[in-house]
C-alpha positions in Angstrom: 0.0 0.0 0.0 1.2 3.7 -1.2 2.2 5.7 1.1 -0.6 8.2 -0.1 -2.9 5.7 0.0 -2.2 5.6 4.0 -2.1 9.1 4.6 -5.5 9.1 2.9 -6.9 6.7 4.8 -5.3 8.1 8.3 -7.2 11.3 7.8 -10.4 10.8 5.8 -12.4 13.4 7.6 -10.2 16.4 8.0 -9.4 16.2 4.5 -13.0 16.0 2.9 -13.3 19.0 5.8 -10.4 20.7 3.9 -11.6 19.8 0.3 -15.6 21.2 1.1 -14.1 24.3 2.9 -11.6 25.0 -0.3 -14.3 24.3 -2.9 -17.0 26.9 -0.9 -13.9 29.0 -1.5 -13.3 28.6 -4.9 -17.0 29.3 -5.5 -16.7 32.5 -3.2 -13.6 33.7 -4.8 -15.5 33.1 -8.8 -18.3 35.1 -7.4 -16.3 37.9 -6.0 -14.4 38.1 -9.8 -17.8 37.9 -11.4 -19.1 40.9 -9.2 -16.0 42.5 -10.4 -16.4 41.9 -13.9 -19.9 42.4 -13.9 -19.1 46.6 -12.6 -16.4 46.6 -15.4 -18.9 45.0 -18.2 -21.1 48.9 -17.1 -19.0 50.8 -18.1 -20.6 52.8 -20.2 -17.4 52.2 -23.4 -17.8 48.4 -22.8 -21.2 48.5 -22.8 -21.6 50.5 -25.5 -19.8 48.0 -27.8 -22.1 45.4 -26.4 -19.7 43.4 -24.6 -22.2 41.4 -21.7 -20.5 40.6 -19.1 -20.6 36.7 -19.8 -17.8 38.2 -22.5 -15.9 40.5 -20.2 -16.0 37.5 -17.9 -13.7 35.1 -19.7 -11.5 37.7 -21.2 -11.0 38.6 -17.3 -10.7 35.1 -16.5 -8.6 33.8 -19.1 -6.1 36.6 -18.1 -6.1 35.9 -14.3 -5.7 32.4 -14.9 -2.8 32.6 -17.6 -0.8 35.4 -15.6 -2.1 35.0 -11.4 -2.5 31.9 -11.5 -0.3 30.8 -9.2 -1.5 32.5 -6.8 -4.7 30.7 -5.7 -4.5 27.8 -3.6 -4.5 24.2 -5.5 -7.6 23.9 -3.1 -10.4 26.4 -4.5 -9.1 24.2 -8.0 -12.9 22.4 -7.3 -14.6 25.5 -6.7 -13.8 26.7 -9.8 -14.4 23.5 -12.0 -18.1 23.5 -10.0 -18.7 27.6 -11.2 -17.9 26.3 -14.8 -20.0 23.0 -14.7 -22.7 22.5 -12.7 -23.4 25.9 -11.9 -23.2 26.3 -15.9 -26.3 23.9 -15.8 -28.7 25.6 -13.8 -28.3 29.1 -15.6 -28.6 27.9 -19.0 -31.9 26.3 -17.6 -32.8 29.7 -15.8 -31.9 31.6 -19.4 -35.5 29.9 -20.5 -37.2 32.7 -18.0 -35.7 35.2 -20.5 -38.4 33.8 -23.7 -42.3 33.4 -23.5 -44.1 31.4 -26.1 -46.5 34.5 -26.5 -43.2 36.6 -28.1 -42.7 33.8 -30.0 -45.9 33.8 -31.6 -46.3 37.1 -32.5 -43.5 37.5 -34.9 -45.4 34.1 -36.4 -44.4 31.7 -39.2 -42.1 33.7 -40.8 -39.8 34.3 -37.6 -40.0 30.5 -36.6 -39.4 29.7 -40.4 -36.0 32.4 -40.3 -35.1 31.1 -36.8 -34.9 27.5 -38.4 -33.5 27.7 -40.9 -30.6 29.9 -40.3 -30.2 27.4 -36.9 -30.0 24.3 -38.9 -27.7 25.8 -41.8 -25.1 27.5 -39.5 -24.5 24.6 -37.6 -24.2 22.0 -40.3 -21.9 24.5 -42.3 -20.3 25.6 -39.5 -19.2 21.7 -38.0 -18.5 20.6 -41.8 -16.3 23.8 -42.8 -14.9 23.4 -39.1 -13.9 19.7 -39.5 -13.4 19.2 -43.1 -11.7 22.7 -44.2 -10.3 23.4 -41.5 -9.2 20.0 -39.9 -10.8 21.1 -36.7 -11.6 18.7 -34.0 -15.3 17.6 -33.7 -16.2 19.8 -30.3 -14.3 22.9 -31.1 -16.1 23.2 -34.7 -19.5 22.3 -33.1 -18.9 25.1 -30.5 -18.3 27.5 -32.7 -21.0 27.0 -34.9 -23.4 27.0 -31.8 -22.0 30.5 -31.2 -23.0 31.5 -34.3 -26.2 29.9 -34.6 -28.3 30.0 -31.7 -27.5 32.6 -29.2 -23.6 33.5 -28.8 -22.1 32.9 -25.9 -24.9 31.3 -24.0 -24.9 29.0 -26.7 -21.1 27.6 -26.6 -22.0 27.4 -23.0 -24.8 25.0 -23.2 -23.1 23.4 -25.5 -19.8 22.9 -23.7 -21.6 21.7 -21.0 -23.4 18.4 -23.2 -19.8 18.2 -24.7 -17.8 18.5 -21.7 -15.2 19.5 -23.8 -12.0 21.4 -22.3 -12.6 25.4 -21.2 -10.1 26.2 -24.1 -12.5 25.4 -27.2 -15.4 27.3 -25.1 -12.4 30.5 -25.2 -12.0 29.7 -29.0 -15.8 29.7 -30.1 -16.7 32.6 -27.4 -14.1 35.2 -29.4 -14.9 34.1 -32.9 -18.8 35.3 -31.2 -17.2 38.7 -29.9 -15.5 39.5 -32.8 -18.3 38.6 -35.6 -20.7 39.8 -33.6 -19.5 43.1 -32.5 -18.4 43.7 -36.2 -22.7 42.9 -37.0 -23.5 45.5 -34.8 -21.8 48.4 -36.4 -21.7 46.9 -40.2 -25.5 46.3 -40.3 -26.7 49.3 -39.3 -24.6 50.8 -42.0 -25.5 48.6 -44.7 -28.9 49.1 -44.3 -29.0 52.5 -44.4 -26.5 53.1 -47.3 -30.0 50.7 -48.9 -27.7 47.9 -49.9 -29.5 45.2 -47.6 -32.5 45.7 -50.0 -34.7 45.2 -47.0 -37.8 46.8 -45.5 -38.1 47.5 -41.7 -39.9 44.0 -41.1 -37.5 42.3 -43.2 -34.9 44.3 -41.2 -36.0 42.5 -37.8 -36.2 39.0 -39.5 -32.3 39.6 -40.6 -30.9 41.3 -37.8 -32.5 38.9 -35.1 -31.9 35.7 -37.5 -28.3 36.3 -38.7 -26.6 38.9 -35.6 -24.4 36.5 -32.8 -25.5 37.7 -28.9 -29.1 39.1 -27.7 -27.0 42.3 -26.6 -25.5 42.8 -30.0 -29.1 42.3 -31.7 -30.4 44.9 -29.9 -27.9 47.8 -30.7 -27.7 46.8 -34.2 -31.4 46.8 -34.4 -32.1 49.9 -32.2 -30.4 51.8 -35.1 -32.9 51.0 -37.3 -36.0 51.9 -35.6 -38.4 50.6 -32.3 -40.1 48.0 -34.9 -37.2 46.7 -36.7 -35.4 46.2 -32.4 -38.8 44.6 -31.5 -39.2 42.1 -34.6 -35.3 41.3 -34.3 -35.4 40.7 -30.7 -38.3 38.5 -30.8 -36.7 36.3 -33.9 -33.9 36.3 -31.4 -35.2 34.7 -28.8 -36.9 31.9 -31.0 -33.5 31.3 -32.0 -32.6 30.5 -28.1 -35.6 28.5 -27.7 -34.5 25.9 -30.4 -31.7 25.5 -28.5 -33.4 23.1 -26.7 -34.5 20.5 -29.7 -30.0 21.4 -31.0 -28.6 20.2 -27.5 -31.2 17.0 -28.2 -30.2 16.1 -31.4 -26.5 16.8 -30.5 -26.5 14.8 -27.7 -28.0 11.7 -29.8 -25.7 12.4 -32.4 -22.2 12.9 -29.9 -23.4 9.6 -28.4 -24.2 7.3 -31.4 -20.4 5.9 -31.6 -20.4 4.7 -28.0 -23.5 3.0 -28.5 -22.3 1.6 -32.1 -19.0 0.1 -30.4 -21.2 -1.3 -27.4 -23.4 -3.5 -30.1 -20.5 -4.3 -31.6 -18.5 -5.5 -28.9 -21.8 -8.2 -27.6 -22.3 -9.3 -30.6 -18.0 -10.5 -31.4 -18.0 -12.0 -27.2 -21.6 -12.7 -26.8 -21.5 -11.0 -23.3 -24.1 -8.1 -23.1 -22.1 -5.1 -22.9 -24.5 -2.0 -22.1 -24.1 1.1 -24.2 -23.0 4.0 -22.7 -25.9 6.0 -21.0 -27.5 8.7 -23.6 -26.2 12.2 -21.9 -29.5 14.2 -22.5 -28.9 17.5 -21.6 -31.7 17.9 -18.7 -30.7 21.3 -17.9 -32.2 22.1 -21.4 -35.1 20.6 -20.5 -35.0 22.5 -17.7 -35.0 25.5 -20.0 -38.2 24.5 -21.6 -39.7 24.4 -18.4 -38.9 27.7 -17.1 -39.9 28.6 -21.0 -43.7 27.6 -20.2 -43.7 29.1 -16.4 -42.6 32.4 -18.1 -45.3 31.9 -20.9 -48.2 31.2 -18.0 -46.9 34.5 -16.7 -47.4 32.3 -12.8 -44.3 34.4 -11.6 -44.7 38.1 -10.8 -42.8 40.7 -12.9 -40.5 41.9 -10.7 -39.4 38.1 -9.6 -38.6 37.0 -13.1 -36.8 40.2 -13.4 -34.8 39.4 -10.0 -34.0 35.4 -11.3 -32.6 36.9 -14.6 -30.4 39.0 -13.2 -29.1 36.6 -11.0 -29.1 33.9 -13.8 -26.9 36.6 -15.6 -24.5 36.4 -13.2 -24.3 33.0 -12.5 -23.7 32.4 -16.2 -21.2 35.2 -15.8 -20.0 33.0 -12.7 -19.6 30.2 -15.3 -17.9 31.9 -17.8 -15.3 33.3 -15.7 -14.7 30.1 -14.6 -14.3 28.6 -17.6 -12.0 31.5 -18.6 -9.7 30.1 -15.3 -9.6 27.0 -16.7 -7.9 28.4 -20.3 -4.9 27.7 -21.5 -3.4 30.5 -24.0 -0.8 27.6 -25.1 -3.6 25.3 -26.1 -5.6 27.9 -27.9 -2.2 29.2 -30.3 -2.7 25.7 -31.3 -6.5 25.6 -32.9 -6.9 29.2 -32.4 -6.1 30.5 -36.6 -8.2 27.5 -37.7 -11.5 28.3 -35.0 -11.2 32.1 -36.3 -11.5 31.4 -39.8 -14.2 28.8 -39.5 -16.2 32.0 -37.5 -15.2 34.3 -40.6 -16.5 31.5 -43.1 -19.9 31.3 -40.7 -20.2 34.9 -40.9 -19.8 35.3 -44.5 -22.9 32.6 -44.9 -25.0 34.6 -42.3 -25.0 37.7 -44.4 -25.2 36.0 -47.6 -26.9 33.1 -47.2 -29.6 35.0 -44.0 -30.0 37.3 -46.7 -31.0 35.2 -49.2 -33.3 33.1 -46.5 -34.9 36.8 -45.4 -35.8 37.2 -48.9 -37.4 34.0 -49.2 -39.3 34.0 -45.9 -40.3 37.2 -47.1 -41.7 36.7 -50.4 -43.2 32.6 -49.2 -44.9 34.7 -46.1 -45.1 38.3 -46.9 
């Protein structure tokens, strides 16, 4: 027997003391750096460039844990690998408080029609270009097409959480999102006016909400346009999120289909019953399509949904900064290049290829 098998074994309860008391401090000291972040993220020059503060979160993180490192104790370690997993959970299924099924509705067929199909098209795009261009690795190029499809940085989160794929190709997907998306919200704006979008205000909202990365950057691009255009594109927006739920479904099947291949495979060459790996459904996502239909029945008062989402934000800010601990700058140089310019081939499609679907949905619904 190891020697630090025995010490283990001499002092099993002061060290599960120790290792509870270090985690509650890791979680203490990610909430104290989120509070931070989230009074830097309101400035009024950050939040002007509609930076959330999920964003400012793993910037600030990633920093801290490339540079400062060193100087938390090896104990908070769990703390901080809790903030970017579990914790992640429960906000992403709090972020269905933030959609109603009555919004949803009253942009009609033609925003669930725009919402779809942009979804499906980005992602399959975005995980073939990723993997077959770009010789990307299966979770990085699925992360970064979530970013781009569904809802930004929320989405790469939800995501990475099904995954459980390491905190680096979260960083990689999450600044492709910044840096597209930021670039949206001053380019569109532009376009439009200088008339070469060829679209009408309504049509406006269907692109801007369909094709722009974060909720944040939707609604300054938008905003710019006029009160209809930022209503239509907010609302297309948020039906985006809400297929979130039906993406992490699919994904999960898909992500787990080799596992279960090899497990057939394997009883049927031995004859011993070897059980497939369990399907990881995302239940958190299903926890988002709960809080979805309690926000739709309107059963919670105003001003208590409004108090859970901004403690949702900052537990997903919680989450990101985490997550931005956990990053390696080394292991990013390596994919980094590659994750960037499967973004920039993503964007190109949403302002082509959204603009040709906008048309479509237009003229099929109009």
């Amino acid at each position: 027997m190891s020697t630090a098998h025995l010490t283990a074994s001499a002092t099993p309860a002061g060290s599960s003391g120790s290792s509870t008391r270090g985690q509650l401090n890791g979680i203490l000291f990610v909430a104290l750096f989120a509070a931070a972040v989230t009074r830097i993220a309101s400035i009024p020059a950050i939040a002007g460039l509609g930076l959330s503060p999920l964003i400012v979160g793993i910037v600030a993180g990633a920093i801290y844990g490339n540079a400062l490192r060193d100087g938390m104790p090896e104990s908070w370690a769990a703390g901080v690998n809790f903030s970017a997993r579990k914790l992640l959970r429960i906000a992403v299924a709090f972020f269905g408080l933030r959609v109603s099924l009555q919004e949803i509705a009253q942009v009609g067929l033609p925003g669930l029609a725009e919402s779809v199909l942009i979804v499906v098209s980005t992602l399959v795009i975005g995980t073939w270009a990723g993997m077959k261009i770009m010789k990307l690795d299966r979770d990085t190029a699925l992360l970064t097409a979530a970013g781009s499809a569904i809802c930004g940085a929320a989405a790469v989160l939800a995501f990475e959480s099904t995954l459980q794929s390491k905190p680096h190709k979260s960083a990689m997907a999450v600044g492709s999102v910044v840096l597209f998306g930021t670039l949206s919200m001053f380019l569109y704006p532009v376009l439009f006016k200088a008339g070469w979008l060829h679209l009408d205000t309504v049509g406006a909202g269907l692109f801007f909400g369909g094709t722009i990365h974060e909720v944040a950057q939707v609604v300054g691009a938008a905003s710019n346009v006029s009160p209809e255009a930022t209503h239509i594109a907010t609302i297309v927006k948020m039906t985006r999120v809400m297929l979130l739920v039906p993406v992490l479904l699919v994904v999960g099947m898909w992500v787990n289909r080799p596992a279960r291949s090899a497990a057939t495979t394997a009883t049927a060459e031995d004859g011993k019953h070897h059980a497939p790996r369990k399907l990881a459904i995302p239940w958190f996502a299903l926890g988002f399509l709960a809080f979805v239909v309690i926000n739709s029945l309107h059963v919670l008062p105003e001003s208590t949904t409004s108090t859970l989402n901004m403690l949702d934000t900052f537990a997903l800010t919680m989450a990101m900064t985490a997550l931005g601990i956990e990053t390696r700058i080394a292991q990013i140089r390596q994919a980094g290049p590659r994750a960037l310019t499967t973004g920039f081939i993503l964007y190109v499609w949403l302002i082509a290829g959204g603009l040709g679907i906008t048309w479509t949905v237009q003229h099929l619904f109009g």
